[in-house]
N, C-alpha and C positions, 0 to 999 in steps of 0.2 A: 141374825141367824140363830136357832135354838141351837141350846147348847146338850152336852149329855145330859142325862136324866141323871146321873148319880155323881156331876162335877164336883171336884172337891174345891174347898176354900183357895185364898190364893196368900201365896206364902210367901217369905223372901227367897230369893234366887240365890242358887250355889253361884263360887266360881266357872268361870265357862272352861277352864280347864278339866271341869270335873261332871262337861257335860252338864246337861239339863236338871234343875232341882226335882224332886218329884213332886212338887206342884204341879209344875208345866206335865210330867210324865202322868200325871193321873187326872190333871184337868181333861187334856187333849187326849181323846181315846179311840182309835180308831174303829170303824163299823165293817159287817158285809155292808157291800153290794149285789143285788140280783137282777141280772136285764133277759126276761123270757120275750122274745119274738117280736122284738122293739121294731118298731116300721116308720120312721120320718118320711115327709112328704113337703112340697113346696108347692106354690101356685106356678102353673108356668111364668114365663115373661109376660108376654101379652095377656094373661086372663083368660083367654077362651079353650085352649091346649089342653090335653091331658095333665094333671098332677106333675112332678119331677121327682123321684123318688132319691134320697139324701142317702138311707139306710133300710137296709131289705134284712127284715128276719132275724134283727141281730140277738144271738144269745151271749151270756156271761156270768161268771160266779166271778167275785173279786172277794176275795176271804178278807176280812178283818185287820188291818196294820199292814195289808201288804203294799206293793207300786205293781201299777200294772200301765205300760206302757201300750199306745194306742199308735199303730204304724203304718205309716201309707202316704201314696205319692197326693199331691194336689188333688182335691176335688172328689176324695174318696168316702167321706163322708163319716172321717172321726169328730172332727171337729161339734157338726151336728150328733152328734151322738153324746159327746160332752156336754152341751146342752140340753141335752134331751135329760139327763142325767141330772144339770143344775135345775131345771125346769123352766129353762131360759125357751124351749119348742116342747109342743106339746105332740107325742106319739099320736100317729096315725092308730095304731093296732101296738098292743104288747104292755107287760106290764115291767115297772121299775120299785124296786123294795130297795130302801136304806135300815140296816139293822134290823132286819124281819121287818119293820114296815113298810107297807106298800103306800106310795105318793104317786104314781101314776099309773092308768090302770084306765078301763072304759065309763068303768063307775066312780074312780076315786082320782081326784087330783090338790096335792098339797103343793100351795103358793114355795115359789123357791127361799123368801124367806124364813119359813116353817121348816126346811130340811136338813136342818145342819149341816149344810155344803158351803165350802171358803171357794172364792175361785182368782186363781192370779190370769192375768188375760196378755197377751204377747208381749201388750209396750206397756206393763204396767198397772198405767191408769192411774197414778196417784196424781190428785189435785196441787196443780203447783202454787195456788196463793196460802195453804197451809204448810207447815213445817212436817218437819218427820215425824214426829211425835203426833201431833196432831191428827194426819194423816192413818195413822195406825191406831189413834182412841174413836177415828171417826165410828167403825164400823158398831164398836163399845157400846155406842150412846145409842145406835140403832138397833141391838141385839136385845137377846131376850133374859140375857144377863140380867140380874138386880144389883150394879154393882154403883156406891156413889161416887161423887171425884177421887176422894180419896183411894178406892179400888182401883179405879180403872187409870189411875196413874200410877199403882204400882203394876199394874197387869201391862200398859206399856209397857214401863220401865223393863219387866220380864222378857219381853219380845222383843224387845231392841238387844236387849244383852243376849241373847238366844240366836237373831241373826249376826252377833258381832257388830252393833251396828250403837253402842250405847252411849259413845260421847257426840252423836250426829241428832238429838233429839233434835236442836233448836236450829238445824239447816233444813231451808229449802232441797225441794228435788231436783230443784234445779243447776243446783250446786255441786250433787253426787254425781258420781258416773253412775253406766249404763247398768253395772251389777251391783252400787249400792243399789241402785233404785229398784228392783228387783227382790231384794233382800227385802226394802222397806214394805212392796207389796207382797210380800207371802208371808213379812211380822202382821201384817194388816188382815189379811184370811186368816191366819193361826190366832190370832187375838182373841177371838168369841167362841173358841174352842169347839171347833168344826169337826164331826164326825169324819168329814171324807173331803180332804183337798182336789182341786180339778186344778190341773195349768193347762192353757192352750199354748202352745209352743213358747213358752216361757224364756228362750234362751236365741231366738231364732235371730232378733237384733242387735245380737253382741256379736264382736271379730271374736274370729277361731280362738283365738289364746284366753280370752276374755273368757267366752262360751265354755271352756272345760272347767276353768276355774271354778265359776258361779256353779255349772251344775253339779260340781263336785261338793261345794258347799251345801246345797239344797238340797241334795241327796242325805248326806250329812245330818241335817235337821230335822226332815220328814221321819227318817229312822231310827232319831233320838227322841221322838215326842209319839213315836208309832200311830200318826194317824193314816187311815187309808188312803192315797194317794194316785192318783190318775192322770195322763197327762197324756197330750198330743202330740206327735214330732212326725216329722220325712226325714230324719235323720236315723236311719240304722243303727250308729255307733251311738247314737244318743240313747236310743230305747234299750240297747245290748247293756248300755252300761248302768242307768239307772233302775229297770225294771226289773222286777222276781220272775212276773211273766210277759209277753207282749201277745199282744192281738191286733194280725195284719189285717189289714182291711184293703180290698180293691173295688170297687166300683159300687161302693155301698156293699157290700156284701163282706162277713168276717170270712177270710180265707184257712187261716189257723190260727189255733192259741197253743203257746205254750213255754217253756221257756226258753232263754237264749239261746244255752246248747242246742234243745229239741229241736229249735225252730233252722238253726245253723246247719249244722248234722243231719237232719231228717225231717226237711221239707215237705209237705204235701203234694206239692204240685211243681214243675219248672218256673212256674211265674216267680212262686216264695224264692225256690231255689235262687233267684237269680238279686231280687228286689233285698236277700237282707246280709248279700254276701258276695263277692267275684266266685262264677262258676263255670268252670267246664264243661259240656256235654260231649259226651264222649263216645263214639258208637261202639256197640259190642254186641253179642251173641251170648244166648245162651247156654253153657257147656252142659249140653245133656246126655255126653257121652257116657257116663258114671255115675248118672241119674241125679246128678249133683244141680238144682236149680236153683240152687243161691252162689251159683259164682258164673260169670261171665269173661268170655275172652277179650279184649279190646287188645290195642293197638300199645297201649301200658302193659300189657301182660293181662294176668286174671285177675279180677276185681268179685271183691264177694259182696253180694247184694244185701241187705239189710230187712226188706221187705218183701214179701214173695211176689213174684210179676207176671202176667202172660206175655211173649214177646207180641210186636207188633206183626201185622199181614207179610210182610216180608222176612219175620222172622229176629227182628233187630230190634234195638232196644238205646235210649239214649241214657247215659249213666252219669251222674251228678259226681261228678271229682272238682274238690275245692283247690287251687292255686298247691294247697302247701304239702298237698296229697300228688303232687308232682316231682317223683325224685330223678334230679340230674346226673346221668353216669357218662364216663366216654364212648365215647362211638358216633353212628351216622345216620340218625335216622330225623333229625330235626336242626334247624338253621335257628339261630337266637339273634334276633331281630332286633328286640329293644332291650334296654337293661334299665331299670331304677334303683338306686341306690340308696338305702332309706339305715344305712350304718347298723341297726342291728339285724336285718334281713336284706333281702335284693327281688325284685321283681324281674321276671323275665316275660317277654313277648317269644313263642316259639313258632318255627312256621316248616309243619311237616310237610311231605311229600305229594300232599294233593292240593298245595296251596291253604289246606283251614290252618288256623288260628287258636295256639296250646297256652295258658298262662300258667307258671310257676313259682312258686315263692319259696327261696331256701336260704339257711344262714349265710352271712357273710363269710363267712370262714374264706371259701372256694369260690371267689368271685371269675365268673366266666364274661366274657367278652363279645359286643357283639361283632355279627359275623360266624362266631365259629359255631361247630358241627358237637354235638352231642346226643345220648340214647335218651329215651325216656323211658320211666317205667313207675306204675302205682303203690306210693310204701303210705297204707292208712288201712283203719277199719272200716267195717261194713260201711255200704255208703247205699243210697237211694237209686232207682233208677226207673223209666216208664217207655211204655209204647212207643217204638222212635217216629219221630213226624218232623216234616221238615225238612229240610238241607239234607243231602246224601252224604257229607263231607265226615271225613273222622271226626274232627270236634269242631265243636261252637261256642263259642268263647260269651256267659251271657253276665256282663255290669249292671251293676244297682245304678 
């Protein structure tokens, strides 16, 4: 893989206490990204069928040293978009720039070893008849690096201390768990000091407790060496947690970008609404007695709108209330069904007077029971809302 145009030499490594030395911070430099009207396409199954279309139209700016997480269910076609990006699929239509340079494009297309892109792939991929060490000077000897043995053993040596991983040179992978080996593949990408890291769901084969650790750690590194970073996930709480921005994708097509709050807070569409968060819908009206069109009456009381809306044909309107935007009082207007109890908050299942379905999340303090009767009512800011369709019912209860 090429490396920066302006790499600096490579130097001894600080303590990992004290973070990354500024070798590794000014080897490893991170680039834009720019994807205008990118269009993946596949052969059918059988050959004879129209095209399959992976990704429709996709745009992006990815600034320089940032993470931008890439979100969406199975089959949505981030993944292919990743590659289109590594130059692992070649765009149908649209072009792609790494660092103001353009590499794919109708007229121009640069081999994905030429693009200064690292890429970690789900399960790895590290060769298990080499050692760690090994394994991570492979990439070395194939880059465009001019570095002799002696280099590129200390540029190991750099990488291993960097993922925490320095007295593991002479073990196989087969040795380490699920998050060394992980660790070893992305000291392996960061080695040849890659403009722009790619993971494809990086994290997805580790148990839960594993999974937080690791990503926390790789968050961790990616940040301390600022190269630009991209990665694939279906996990919500993983791209919330890692990424500057996220860009949802549903059926090949980008739905929104923007950041976590934005995208939490002030969804686009109900689809988003629901796909990156528990959400309510919730029917209401708009109070146009007072000429006031940013606040709506519902079943919570008034709810002030955030976005300006036309009600739908009937006059209604379905309104996006998050779980914690559901505050619990006495009274008797809703039956609490289920209760979860997760010690520092509590989940409630609420079941109002037409039968639909209210969820609420409020501190433990005031743990209510089920079975019993309490009020509901809206304590949050501005919040989204659209054209009501669908169900007649007060609210709709919609799960990622």
């Amino acid at each position: 893989m090429a490396s920066s145009p302006h790499a600096a030499p490579v130097l001894p490594i600080e303590s990992p206490d004290n973070g990354p030395s500024e070798a590794i911070r000014s080897a490893v430099s991170g680039a834009s990204v720019a994807i205008d009207a990118v269009t993946v396409t596949y052969e059918s199954t059988h050959g004879s069928g129209p095209p399959v279309g992976a990704v429709n139209n996709a745009t992006l700016d990815i600034p320089a040293g940032s993470i931008l997480a890439l979100l969406g269910p199975s089959g949505c076609g981030k993944t292919s978009l990743l590659r289109a990006i590594a130059g692992l699929e070649r765009p149908k239509h649209g072009t792609i720039s790494i660092g103001g340079r353009c590499v794919s494009s109708a007229q121009t297309w640069v081999q994905p070893e030429r693009r200064s892109v690292g890429m970690v792939f789900q399960d790895g991929a590290l060769f298990p008849h080499l050692t760690v060490a090994e394994n991570v000077a492979f990439g070395l000897r194939r880059s465009s690096l001019a570095m002799n043995r002696r280099k590129r053993s200390e540029r190991v040596g750099e990488m291993l201390e960097l993922v925490d991983l320095a007295d593991l040179g002479d073990r196989y992978p087969g040795t380490l768990s699920g998050g060394q080996q992980q660790r070893v593949a992305l000291a392996r990408s960061l080695a040849p000091q890659p403009s722009v890291l790619l993971l494809d769901e990086p994290f997805s084969a580790l148990d839960a407790a594993l999974r937080i650790q690791v990503r926390a750690e790789v968050a961790r590194i990616v940040r301390d060496v600022s190269v630009t970073t991209i990665f694939v996930t279906h996990d919500q709480d993983e791209a919330f947690v890692l990424g500057d921005r996220v860009a949802v994708l549903r059926n090949g097509y980008i739905e929104q970008v923007g950041t976590p709050d934005e995208l939490y807070r002030h969804p686009s569409t109900r689809w988003v609404a629901g796909f990156v968060g528990e959400a309510n819908l919730v029917r209401g009206q708009l109070d146009t007695s007072s000429g006031d069109t940013g606040l709506a009456n519902t079943l919570l009381g008034p709810v002030p709108i955030a976005t300006p809306i036309a009600a739908g044909s009937d006059g209604d309107l379905d309104i996006l209330v998050r779980p914690e935007q559901v505050d619990l009082r006495p009274g008797d207007c809703a039956l609490v069904t289920n209760v979860e109890y997760y010690g520092h908050d509590v989940r409630y299942e609420l079941q109002l007077d037409d039968g639909s379905t209210l969820a609420a999340r409020t501190k433990s303090s005031e743990l209510r029971e089920r079975g019993t009767r309490v009020c509901v009512r809206f304590d949050g800011s501005a919040t989204e809302a659209w054209p009501s369709a669908g169900p007649t019912a007060a609210s709709t209860l919609l799960t990622p």
